[in-house]
C-alpha positions as CSV (number, residue, x, y, z in Angstrom):
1,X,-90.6,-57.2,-36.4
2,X,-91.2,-53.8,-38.1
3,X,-94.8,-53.9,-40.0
4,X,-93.5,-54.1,-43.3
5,X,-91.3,-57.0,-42.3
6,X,-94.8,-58.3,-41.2
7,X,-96.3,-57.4,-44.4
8,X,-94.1,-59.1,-46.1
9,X,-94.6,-62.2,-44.3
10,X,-97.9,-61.9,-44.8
11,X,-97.7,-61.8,-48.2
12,X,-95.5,-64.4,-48.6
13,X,-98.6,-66.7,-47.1
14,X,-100.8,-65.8,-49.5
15,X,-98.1,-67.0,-52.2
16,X,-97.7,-70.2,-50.3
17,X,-101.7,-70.5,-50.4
18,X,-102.3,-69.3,-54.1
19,X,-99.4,-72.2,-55.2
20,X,-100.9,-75.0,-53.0
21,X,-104.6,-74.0,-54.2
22,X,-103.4,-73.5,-57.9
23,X,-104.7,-69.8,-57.7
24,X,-103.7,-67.6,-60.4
25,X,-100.2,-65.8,-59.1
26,X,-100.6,-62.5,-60.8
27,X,-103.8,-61.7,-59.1
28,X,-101.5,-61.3,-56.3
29,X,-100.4,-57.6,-54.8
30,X,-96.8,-56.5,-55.4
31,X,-96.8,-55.7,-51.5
32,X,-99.7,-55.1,-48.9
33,X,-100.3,-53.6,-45.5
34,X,-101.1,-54.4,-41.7
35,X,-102.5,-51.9,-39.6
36,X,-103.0,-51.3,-35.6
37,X,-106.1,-52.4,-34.6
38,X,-108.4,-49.9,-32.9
39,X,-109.3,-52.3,-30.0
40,X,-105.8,-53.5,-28.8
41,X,-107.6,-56.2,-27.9
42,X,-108.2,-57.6,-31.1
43,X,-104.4,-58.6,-31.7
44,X,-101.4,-56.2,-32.5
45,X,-102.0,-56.0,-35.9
46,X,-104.4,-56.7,-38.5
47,X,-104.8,-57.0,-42.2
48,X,-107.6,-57.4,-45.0
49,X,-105.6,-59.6,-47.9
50,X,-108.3,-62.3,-47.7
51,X,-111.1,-59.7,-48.2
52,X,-109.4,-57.9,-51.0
53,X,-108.2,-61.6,-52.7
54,X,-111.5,-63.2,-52.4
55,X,-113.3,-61.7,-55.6
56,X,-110.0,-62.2,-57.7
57,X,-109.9,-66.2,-57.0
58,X,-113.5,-66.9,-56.2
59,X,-113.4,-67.9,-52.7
60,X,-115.4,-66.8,-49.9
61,X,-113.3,-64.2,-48.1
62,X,-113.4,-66.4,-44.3
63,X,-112.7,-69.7,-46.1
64,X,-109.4,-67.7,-48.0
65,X,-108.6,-66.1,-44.3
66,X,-108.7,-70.0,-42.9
67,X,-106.4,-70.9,-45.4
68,X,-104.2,-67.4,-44.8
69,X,-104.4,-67.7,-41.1
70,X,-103.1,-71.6,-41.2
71,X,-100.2,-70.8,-43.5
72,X,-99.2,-67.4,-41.5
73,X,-99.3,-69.3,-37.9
74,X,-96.2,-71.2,-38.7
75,X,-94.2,-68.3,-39.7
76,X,-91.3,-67.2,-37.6
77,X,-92.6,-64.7,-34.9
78,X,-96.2,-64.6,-35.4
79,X,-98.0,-65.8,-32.0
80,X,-101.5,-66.5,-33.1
81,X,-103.9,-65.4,-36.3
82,X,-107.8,-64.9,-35.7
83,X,-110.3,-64.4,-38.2
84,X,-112.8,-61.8,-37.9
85,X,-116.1,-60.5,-39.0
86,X,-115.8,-61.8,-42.8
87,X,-112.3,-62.2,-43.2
88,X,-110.2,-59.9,-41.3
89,X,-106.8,-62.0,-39.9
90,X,-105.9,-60.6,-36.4
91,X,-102.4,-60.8,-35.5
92,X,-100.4,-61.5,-32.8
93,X,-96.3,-61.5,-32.5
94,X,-94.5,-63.5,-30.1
95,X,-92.9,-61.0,-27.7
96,X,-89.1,-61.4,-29.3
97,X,-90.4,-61.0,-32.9
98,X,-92.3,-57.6,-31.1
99,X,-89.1,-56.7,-29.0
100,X,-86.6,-57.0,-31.9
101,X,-88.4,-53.5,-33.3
102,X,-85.9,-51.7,-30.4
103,X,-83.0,-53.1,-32.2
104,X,-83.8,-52.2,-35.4
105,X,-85.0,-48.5,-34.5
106,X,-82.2,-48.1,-32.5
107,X,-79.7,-49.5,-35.2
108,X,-81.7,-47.3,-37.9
109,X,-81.2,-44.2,-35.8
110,X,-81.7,-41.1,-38.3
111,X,-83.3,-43.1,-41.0
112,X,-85.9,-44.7,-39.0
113,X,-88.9,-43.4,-40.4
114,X,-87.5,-42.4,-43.6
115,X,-88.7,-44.4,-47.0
116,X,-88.5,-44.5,-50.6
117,X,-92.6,-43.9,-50.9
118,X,-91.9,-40.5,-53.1
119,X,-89.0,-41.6,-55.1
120,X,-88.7,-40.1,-58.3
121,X,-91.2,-37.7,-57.5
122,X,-89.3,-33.8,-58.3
123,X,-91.4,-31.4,-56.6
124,X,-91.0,-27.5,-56.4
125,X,-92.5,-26.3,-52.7
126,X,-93.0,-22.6,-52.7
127,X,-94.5,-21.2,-49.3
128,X,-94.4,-17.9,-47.5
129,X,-93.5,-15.7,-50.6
130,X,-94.7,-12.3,-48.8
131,X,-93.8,-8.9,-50.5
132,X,-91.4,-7.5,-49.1
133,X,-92.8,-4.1,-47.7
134,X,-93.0,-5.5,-44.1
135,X,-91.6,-7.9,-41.9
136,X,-93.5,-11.6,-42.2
137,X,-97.0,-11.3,-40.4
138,X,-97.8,-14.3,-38.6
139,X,-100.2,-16.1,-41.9
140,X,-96.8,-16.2,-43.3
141,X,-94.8,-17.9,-40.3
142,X,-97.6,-20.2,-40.3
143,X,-96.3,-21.1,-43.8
144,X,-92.9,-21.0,-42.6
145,X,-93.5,-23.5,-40.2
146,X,-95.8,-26.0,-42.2
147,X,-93.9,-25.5,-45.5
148,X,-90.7,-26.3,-43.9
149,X,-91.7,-29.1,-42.0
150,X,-93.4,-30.5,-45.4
151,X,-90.5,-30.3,-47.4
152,X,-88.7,-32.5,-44.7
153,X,-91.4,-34.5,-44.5
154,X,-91.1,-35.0,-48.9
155,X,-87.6,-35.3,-48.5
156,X,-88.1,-38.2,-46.1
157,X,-90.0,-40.5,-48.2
158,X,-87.3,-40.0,-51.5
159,X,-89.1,-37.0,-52.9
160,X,-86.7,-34.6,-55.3
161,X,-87.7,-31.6,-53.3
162,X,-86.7,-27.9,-54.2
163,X,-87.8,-25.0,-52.0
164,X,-88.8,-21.7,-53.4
165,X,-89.5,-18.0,-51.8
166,X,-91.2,-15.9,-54.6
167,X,-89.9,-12.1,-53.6
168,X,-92.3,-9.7,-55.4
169,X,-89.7,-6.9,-56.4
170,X,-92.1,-5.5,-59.0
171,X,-95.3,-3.8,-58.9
172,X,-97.5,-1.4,-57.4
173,X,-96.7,-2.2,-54.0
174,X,-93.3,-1.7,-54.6
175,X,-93.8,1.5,-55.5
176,X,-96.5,2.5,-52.4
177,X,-93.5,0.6,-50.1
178,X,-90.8,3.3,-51.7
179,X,-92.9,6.3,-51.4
180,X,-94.4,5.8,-47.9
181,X,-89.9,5.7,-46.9
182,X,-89.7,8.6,-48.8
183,X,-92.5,10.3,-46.4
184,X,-90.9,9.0,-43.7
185,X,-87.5,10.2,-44.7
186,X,-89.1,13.7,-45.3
187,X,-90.9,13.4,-42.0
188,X,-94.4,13.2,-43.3
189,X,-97.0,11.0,-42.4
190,X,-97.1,8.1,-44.7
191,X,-99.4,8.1,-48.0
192,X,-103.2,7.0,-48.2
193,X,-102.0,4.4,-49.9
194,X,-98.9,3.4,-48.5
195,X,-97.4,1.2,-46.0
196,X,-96.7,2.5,-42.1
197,X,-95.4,1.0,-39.2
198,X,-91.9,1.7,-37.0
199,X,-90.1,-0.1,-39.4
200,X,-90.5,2.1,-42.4
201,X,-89.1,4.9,-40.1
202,X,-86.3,2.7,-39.2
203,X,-85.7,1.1,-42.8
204,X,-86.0,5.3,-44.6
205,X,-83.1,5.9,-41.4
206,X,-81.0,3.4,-42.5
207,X,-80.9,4.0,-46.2
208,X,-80.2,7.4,-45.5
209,X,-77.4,6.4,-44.2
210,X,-76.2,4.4,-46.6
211,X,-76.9,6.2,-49.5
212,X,-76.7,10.0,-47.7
213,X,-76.8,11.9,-51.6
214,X,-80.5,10.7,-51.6
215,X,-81.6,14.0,-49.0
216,X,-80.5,16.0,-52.4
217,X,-81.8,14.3,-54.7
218,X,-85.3,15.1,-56.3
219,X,-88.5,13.2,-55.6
220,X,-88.6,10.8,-58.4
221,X,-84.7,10.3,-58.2
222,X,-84.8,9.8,-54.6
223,X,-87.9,7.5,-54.3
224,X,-85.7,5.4,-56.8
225,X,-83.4,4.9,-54.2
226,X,-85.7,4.2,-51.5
227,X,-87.2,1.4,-53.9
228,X,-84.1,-0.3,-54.6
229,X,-82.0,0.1,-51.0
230,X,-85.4,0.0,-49.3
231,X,-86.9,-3.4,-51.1
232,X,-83.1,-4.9,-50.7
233,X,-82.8,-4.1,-46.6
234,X,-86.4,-5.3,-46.3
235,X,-85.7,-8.5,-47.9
236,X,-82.6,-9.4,-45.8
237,X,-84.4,-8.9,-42.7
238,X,-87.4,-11.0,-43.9
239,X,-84.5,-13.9,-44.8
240,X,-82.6,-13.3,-41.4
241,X,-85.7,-13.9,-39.6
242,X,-87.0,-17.0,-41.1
243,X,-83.2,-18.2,-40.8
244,X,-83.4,-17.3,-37.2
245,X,-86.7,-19.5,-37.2
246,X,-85.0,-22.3,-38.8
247,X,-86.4,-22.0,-42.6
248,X,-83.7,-21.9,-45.5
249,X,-85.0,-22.2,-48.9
250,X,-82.8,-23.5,-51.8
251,X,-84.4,-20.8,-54.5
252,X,-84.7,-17.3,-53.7
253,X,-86.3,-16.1,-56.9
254,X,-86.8,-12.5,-58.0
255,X,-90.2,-11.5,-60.0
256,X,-88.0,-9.1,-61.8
257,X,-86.1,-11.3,-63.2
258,X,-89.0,-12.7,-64.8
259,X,-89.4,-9.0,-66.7
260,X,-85.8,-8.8,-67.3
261,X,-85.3,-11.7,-69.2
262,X,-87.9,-11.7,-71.6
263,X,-89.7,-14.8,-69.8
264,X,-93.5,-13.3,-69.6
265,X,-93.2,-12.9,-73.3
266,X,-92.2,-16.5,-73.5
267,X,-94.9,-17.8,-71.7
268,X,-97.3,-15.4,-73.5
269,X,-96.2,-17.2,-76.6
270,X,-96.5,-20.6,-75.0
271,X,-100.0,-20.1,-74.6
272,X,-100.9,-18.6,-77.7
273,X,-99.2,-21.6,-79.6
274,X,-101.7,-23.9,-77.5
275,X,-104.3,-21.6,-78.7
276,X,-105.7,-20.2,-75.4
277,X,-104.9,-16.2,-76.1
278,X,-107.2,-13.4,-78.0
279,X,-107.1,-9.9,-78.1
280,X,-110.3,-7.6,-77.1
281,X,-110.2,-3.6,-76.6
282,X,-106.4,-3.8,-77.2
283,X,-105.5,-6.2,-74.5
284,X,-104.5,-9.6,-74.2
285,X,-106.7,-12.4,-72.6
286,X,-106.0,-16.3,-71.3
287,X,-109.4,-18.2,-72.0
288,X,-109.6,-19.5,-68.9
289,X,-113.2,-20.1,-68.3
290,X,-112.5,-23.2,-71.2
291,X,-110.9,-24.7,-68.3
292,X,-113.5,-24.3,-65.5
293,X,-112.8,-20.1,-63.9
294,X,-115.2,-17.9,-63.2
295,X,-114.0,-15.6,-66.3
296,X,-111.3,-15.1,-68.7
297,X,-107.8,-13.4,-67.4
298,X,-106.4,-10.5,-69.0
299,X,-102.3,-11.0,-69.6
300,X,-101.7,-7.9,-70.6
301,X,-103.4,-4.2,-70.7
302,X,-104.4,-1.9,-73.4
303,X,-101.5,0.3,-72.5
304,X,-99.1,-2.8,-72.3
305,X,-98.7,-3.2,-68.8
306,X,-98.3,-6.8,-67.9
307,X,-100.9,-7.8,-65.2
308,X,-99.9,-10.1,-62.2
309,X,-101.3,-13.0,-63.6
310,X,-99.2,-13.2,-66.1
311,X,-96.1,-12.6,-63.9
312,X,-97.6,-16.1,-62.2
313,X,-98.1,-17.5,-65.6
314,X,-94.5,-16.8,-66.6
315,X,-93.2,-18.1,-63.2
316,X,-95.3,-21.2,-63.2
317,X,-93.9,-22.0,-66.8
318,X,-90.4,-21.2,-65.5
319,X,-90.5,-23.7,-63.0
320,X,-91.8,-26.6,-65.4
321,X,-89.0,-25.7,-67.6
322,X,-86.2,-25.9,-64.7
323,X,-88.1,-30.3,-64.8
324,X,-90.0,-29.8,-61.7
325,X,-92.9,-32.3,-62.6
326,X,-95.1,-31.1,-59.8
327,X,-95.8,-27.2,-59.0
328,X,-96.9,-26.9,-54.9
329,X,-97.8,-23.4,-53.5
330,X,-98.7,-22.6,-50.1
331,X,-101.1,-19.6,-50.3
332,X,-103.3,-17.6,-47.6
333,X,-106.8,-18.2,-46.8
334,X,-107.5,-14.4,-48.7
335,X,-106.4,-16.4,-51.7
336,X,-108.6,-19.0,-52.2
337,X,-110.2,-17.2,-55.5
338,X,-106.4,-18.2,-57.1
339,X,-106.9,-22.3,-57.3
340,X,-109.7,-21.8,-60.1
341,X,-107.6,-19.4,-62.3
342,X,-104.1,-21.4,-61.4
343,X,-105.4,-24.6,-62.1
344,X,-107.3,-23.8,-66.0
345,X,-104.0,-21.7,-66.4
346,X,-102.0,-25.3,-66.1
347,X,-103.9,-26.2,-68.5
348,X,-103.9,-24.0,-71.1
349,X,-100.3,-24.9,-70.8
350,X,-100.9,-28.2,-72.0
351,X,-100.7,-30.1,-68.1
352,X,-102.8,-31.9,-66.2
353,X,-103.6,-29.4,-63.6
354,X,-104.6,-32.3,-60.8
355,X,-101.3,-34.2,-61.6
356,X,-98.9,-31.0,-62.1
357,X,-99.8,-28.6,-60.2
358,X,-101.0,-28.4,-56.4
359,X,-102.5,-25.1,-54.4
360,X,-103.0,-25.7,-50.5
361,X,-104.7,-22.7,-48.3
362,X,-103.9,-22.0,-44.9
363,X,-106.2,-20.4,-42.5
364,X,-106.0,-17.4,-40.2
365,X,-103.9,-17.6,-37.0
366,X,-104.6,-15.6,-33.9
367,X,-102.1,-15.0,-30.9
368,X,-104.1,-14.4,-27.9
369,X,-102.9,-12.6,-24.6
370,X,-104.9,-13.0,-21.2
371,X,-107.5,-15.0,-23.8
372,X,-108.0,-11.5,-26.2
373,X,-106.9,-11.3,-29.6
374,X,-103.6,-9.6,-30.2
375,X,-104.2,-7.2,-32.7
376,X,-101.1,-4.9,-33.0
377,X,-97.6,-5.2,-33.7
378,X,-95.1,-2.9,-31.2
379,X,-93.2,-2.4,-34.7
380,X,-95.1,-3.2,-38.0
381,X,-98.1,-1.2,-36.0
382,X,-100.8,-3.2,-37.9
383,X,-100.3,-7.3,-38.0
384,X,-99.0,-9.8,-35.3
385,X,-95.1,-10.3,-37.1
386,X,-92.6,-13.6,-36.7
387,X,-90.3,-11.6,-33.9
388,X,-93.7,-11.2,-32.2
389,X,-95.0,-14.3,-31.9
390,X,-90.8,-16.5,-31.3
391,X,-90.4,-13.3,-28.1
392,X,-94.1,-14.1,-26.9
393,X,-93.1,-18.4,-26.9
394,X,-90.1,-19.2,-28.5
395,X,-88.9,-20.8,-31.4
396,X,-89.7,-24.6,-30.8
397,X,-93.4,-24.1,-29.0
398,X,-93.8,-21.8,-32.5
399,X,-92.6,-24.3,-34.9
400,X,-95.1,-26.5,-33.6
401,X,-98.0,-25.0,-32.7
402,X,-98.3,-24.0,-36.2
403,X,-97.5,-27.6,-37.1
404,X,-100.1,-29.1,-34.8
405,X,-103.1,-28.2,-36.9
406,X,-104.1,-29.3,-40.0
407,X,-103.9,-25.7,-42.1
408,X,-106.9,-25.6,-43.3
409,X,-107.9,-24.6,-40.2
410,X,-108.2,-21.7,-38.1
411,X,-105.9,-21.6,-34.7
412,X,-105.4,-20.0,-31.8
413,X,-102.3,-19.4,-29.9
414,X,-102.9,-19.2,-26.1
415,X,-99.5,-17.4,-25.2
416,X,-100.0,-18.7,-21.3
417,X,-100.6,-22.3,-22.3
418,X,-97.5,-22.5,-24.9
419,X,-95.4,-21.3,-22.3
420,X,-96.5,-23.0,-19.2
421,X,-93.8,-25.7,-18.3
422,X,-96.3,-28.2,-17.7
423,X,-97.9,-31.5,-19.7
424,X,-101.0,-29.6,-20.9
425,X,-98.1,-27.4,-23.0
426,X,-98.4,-29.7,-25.9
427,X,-94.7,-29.3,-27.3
428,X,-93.3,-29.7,-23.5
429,X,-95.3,-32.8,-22.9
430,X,-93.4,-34.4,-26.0
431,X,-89.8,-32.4,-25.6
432,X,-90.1,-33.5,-22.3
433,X,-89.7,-37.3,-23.3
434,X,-87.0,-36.4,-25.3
435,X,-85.4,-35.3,-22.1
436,X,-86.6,-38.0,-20.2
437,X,-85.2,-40.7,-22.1
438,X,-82.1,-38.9,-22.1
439,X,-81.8,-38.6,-18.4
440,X,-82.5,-42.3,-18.1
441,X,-79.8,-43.2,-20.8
442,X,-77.0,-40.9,-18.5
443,X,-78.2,-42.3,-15.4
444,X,-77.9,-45.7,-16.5
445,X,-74.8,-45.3,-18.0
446,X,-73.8,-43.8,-14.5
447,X,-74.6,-47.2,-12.6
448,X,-72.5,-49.0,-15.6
449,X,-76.1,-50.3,-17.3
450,X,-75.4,-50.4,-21.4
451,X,-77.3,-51.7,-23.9
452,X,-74.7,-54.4,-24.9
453,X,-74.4,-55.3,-28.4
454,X,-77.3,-56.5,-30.9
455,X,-76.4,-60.3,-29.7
456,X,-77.1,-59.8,-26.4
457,X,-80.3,-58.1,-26.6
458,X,-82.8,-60.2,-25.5
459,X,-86.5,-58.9,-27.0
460,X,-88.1,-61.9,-25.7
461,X,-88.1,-60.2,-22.3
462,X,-90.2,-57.2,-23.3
463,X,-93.7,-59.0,-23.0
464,X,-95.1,-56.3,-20.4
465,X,-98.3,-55.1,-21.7
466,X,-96.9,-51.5,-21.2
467,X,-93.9,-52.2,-23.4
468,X,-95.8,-54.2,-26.4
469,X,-97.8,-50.8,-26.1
470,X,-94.6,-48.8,-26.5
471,X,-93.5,-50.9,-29.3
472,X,-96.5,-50.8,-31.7
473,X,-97.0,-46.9,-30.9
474,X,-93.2,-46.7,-32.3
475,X,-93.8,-49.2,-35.1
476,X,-96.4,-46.7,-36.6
477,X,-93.6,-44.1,-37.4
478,X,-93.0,-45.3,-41.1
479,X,-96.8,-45.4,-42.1
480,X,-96.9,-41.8,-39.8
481,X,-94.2,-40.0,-42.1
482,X,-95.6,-41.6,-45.4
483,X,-99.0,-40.2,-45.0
484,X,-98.3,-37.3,-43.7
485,X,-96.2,-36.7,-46.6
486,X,-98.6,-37.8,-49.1
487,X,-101.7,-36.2,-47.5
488,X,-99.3,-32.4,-47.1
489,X,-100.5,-33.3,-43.6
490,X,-97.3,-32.7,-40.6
491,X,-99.9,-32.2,-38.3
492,X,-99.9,-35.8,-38.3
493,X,-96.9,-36.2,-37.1
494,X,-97.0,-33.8,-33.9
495,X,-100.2,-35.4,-33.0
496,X,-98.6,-39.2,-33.3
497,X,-95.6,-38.2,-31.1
498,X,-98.6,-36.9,-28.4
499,X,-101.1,-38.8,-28.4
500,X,-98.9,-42.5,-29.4
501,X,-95.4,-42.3,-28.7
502,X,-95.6,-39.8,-25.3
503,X,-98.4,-41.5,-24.2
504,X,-97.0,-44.6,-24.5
505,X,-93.8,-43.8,-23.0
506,X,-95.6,-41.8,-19.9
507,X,-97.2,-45.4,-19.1
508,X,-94.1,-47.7,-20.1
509,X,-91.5,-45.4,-17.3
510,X,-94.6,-45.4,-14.2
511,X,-95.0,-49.1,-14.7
512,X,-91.2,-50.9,-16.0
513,X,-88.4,-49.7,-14.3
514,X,-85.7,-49.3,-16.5
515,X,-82.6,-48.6,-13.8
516,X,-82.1,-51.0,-11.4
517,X,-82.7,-50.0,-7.6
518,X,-80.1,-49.6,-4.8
519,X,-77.6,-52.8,-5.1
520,X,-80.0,-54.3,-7.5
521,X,-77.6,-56.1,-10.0
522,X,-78.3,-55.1,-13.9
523,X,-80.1,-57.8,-15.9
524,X,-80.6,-58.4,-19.2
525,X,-84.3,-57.0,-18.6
526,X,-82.8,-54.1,-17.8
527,X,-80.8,-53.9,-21.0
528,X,-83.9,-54.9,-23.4
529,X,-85.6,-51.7,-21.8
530,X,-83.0,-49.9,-22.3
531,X,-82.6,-50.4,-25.7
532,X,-86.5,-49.7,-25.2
533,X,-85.9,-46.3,-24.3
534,X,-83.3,-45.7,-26.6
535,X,-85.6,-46.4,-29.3
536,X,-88.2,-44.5,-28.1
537,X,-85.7,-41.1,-27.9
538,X,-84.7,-41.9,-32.0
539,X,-88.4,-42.0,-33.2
540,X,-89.3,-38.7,-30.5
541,X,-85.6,-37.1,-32.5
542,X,-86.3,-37.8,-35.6
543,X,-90.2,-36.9,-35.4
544,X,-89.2,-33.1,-33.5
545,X,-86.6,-33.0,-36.4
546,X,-89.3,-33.2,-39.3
547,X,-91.1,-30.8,-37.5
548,X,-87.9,-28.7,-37.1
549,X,-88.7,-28.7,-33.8
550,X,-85.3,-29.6,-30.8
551,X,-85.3,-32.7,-28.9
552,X,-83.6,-31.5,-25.8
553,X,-81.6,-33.8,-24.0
554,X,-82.0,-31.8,-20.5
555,X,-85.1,-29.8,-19.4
């Protein structure tokens, strides 16, 4: 019995109570929720429907529990119902109604996990979005890593989810990007102002080689060239590496574009029919501070020059207009000064900044070597890049060591420790149960032990204190993925598959054999463990994949 079949049964009590008692039906919940326990002791699961009925019909909360925990005994599956403390019912399944959750995982495969909690919910997710004058520095593969495993995580629980990668192709630091290749190409050092680095040597090389008339070309004409073949091979290496990391967005989406078709005029206009704009000293200002900023934004310069903010006011307004309903960007912890003017610019659009729009900060990361800081890159010379941190640990121990941590914090990557084939190594202690029940599932099919059909499981027999363990750790999954998806939150999910499911596993293999021994003949306890195991491998799969992490079948 999954715990929403539970909560469902539960409910279903409290109808049987409310029509024998004459309560009034539509004080009644459309659904509910059990929840784990802390102290296992205290049943396997445990809900507060009394407590939160009891003001509704005017009953005490214990003498409404009584009447809750009488009704719910008799139903299929449950064991026993306590009442606690002022009305708490503690629950406990009979060990087929607990068993039967292997069946159903198992059966679920993929979709185990997976809800309906975020349907009709269309959200744009934009994360990592770095200019492209330098290869991602590791703040932006932390964004790689949590954006991508959030927009699985969305996707998972029925959201409408579009990616986005905001490439700044316009600006200043497009321009300070083109000269300092032009320095390089001229063999100068690179300017005050400008960007240096192996890979502006190496990117000015290989323009130069595709466009060879630039060496005759004049200053102005050539750092065209630079801008255009420069920005263009920068940009494909930034999207080859994040597809070599495993991040694909569905929306590329040029700033220029923005500029070339008329659309920060448009949203100019927008604002000035809601009645936000005015002019002073010959520019063009958003009266922000009506909305809660620290001061009003300027749109657009005296000498007509459109100012950032409005490129982000334009882009914001072009995503609301493609019927994305909610607006999430992932931003660095040096941006934290944006939420104020983002949020009073949603609503001098008209929206509800809180419901429409959605700003979450991320917090520095730090690779450490021998325990130091790594400050320098071999080839962007100044930042810790992508390519630096997957050829210090790999792809997978990456992924989820940026995944791990909720991103609001600061972390630090201990090269030794994310590499070190041992259980400490936080993503080998859970691949490794991925392996592990692998193994087992070969070598049990090597001594002609299968899990049989769904008729002849028998759940009953899993009633070891080790395997009811195992089976409400991967109960939790569902409620896992929800919340983490609700709260932005895929930390969540690497620590569940830790501290819960590999745990629990770890304890269920040392003490229930799963493979019989020697000449041992296969029983059906062996098969309900199986299925067991088999179940525990789909919620460690599908867990790794939201994370976009491998489950290895060998190690």
């Amino acid at each position: 019995m999954t715990p929403a079949e539970l909560a469902s049964v539960v409910l279903a009590a409290a109808h049987a109570v409310f029509e024998q008692r004459g309560f009034d039906r539509a004080a009644l919940p459309a659904s509910t929720v059990v929840e784990r326990p802390r102290n296992p002791e205290h049943g396997d699961y445990a809900s507060t429907l009394a407590l939160q009925l009891s003001k509704k019909v005017g009953v005490p909360p214990r003498e409404l529990a009584t009447a809750l925990a009488d009704e719910l005994s008799r139903a299929a599956g449950v064991k026993s119902v306590e009442i606690a403390g002022p009305g708490f019912l503690n629950i406990r399944l009979d060990a087929a109604a607990a068993g039967q959750l292997a069946r159903v995982i198992v059966e679920a495969g993929a979709e185990y996990g997976r809800s309906d909690r975020l349907a009709g919910e269309k959200i744009n997710l934009e994360f990592v979005s770095a200019n492209p004058t330098g290869p991602v520095h590791i703040g932006g593969v932390r964004w790689a890593a949590v954006g991508d495993a959030l927009s699985r995580l969305l996707r998972a629980t029925g959201a409408d989810v579009g990616t986005e990668y905001y490439f700044n192709d316009a600006g200043s630091q497009i321009d300070r990007f083109a000269r300092s290749l032009l320095a390089a190409a001229k063999g100068e050092p690179a300017p005050e102002d400008g960007y240096g680095g192996a890979y502006i040597a190496e990117i000015a090389t290989e323009v130069q080689a595709r466009r060879p008339e630039v060496r005759s070309l004049d200053d102005d004409a050539a750092q065209e060239v630079f801008r255009v073949e420069g920005v263009a091979l920068m940009f494909d290496e930034i999207r080859s590496s994040l597809r070599d990391f495993g991040v694909e967005f569905d929306t590329y989406f040029n700033e220029k574009d923005l500029h070339d078709r008329g659309e920060l005029d448009l949203a100019l206009n927008r604002l000035r029919e809601q009645g936000h704009l005015y002019e002073s000293e010959g520019a063009t200002w958003l009266r922000t501070t009506d909305f809660g900023d620290d001061k009003d934004r300027v749109l657009r310069k005296s000498n007509g020059e459109w100012t950032y903010f409005a490129a982000d006011c334009a882009y914001y307004l072009d995503k609301r207009e493609r019927g994305f309903e909610r607006v999430v960007i992932m931003l660095g912890a040096d941006h934290h000064g944006y939420i104020g003017r983002m949020k009073a610019m949603a609503a001098c659009f008209g929206d509800d900044p809180d419901r429409n729009l959605e700003i979450l900060i991320g917090q520095l990361v730090n690779l450490l070597r021998d325990g130091a800081p790594m400050r320098m890159s071999k080839r962007a010379g100044t930042v810790i890049t992508l390519e630096d941190l997957v050829e210090a640990i790999g792809v997978d121990a990456s992924r989820y060591a940026l995944a791990r941590y909720s991103s609001d914090s600061p972390i630090d990557i201990d090269i030794e420790l994310w590499t070190r084939a041992t259980r400490d190594n936080p993503v080998y202690y859970v691949q490794y149960v991925a392996a592990r029940t692998a193994g087992v599932a070969r070598n049990a099919a090597e001594v002609g032990l299968v899990p049989g059909d769904a008729e002849a499981f028998r759940p009953e027999l899993l009633d070891h204190e080790k395997e009811n363990e195992l089976l409400k750790a991967l109960a939790e999954f569902p409620a896992v993925v929800a919340t983490a998806a609700e709260l932005r939150e895929p930390h969540r999910v690497a620590r569940y598959l830790e501290e819960s499911v590999a745990a629990s596993y770890h304890r269920f293999y040392d003490n229930c054999r799963v493979l019989p021994l020697g000449d041992e003949k296969v029983t059906d306890l062996h098969r309900a463990r199986l299925w067991l195991n088999n179940a525990t491998r789909t919620v460690i799969a599908n867990g790794l994949f939201l994370l976009g992490v491998s489950a290895p079948e060998r190690m």
